[in-house]
C-alpha positions in Angstrom: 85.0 77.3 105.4 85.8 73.4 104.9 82.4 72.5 106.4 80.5 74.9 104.8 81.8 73.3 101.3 81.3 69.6 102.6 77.8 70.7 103.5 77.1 72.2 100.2 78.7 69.3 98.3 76.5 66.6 100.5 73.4 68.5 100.5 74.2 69.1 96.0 76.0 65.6 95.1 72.2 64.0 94.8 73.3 63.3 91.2 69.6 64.9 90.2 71.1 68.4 89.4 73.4 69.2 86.0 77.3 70.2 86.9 76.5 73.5 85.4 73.9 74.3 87.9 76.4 72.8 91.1 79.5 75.1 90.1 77.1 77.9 89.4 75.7 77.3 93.3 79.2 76.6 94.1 80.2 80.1 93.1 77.0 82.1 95.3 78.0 79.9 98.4 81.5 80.9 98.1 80.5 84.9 97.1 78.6 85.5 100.0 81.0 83.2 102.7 83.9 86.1 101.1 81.3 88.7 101.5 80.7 87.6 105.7 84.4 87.2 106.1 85.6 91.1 104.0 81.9 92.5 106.6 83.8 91.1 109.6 87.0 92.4 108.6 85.6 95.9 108.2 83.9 95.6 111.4 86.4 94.9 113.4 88.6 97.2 112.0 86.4 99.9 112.0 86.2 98.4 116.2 89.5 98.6 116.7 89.7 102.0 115.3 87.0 103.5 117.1 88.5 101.7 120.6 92.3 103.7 119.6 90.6 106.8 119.1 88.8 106.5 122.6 91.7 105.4 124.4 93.8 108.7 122.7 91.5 110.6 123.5 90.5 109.5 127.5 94.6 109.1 127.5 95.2 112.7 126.6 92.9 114.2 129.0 94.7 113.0 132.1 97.6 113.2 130.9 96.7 117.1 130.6 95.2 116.7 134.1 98.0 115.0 135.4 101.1 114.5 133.7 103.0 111.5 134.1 105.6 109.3 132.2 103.7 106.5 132.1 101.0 108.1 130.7 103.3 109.9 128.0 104.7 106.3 126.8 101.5 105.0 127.0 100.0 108.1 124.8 103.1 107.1 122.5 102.0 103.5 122.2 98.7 104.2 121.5 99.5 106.5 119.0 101.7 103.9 117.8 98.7 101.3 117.1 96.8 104.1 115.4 99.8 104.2 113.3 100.3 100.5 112.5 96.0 100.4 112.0 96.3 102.9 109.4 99.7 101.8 107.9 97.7 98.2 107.0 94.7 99.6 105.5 97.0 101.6 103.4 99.0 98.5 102.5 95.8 96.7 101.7 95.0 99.6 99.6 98.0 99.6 98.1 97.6 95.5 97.0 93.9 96.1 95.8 95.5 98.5 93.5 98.3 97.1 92.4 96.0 93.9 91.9 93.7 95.7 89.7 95.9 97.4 87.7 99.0 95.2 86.9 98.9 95.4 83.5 99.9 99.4 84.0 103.1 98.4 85.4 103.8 100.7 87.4 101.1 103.2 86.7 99.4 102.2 90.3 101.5 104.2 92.4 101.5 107.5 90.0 97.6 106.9 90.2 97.2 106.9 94.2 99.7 110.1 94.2 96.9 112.2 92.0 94.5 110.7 94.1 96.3 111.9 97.2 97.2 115.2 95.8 95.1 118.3 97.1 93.0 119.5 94.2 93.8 123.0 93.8 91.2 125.1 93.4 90.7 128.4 90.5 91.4 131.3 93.4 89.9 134.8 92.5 90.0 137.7 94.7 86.4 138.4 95.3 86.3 140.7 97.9 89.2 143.5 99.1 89.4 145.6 102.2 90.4 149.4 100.8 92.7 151.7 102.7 89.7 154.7 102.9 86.8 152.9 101.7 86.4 149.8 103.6 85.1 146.4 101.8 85.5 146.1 98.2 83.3 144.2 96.2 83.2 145.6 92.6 85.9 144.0 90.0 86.8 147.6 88.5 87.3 149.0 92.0 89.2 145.9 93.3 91.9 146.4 90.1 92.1 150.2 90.5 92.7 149.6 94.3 95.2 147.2 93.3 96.9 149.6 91.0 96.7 152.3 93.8 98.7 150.0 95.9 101.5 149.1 93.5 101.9 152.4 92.5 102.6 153.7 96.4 104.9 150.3 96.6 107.2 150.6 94.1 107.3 154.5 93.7 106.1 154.4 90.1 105.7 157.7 89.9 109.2 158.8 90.9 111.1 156.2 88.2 111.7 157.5 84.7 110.7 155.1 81.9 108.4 152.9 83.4 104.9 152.8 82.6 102.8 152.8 85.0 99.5 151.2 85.8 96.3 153.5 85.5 93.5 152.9 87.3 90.7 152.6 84.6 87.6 155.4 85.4 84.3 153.6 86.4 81.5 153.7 84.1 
């Protein structure tokens, strides 16, 4: 990086262009040199990755074939470096975050968990398999199937003084 700013400051420092225009330059040369080096950095990461998961997985299949103890602790060790691969992206995560957000103080680490939680999804029953009828897809005949089922679990109709549910007539 130190040659690529001597040779931008010798091939500039003519004296013919404003101070403006040089750290504006300045700024472009140094945006894309960051820009090369974060490319490279994902590269081989993504390398390195991609090599681990290879290994695992050419690892795994003799040790199925064969099983050894050397090829168990070396399973374990390369399960290890997937570990430690992943464990850095996350802390680099992690920084960018907290980076970006310090003024939240604190806030970060509440924002990566509801990142991280599963999203829940609005469940609705939209199909039921009936005791004598087979596959249920009507609403009205899913809750009086329903209602026919709690009323042979709990023995509703043997109880005094509890209502029970009544399957609504089809129109």
């Amino acid at each position: 990086m130190k040659l690529d700013l001597q040779d931008f400051f010798l091939t500039i420092s003519s004296g013919e262009v404003s101070d403006f225009t040089v750290s504006s330059a300045h700024k472009l040369v140094m945006r894309g040199r960051f820009i090369r080096q974060s490319a490279f950095i994902k590269q081989r990461y993504q390398t390195t990755l991609l090599e681990c998961h290879k290994q695992i997985a050419l690892v795994t299949v003799q040790n199925k074939q064969v099983p050894t103890p050397a090829l168990a602790s070396k399973l374990g060790d390369l399960f290890q470096d997937l570990t430690t691969l992943n464990a850095q992206k996350t802390k680099y995560f992690l920084q960018r975050l907290l980076a970006t957000t310090y003024h939240n103080s604190g806030k970060p680490f509440k924002y990566l968990a509801n990142r991280l939680r599963t999203q829940h999804t609005a469940t609705r029953i939209t199909d039921l398999v009936g005791k004598d009828v087979g596959k249920i897809m009507n609403t009205t005949d899913i809750v009086q199937e329903f209602a026919h089922f709690c009323k042979q679990l709990y023995s509703l109709n043997i109880r005094e003084g509890v209502t029970v549910p009544t399957p609504f007539e089809s129109t």
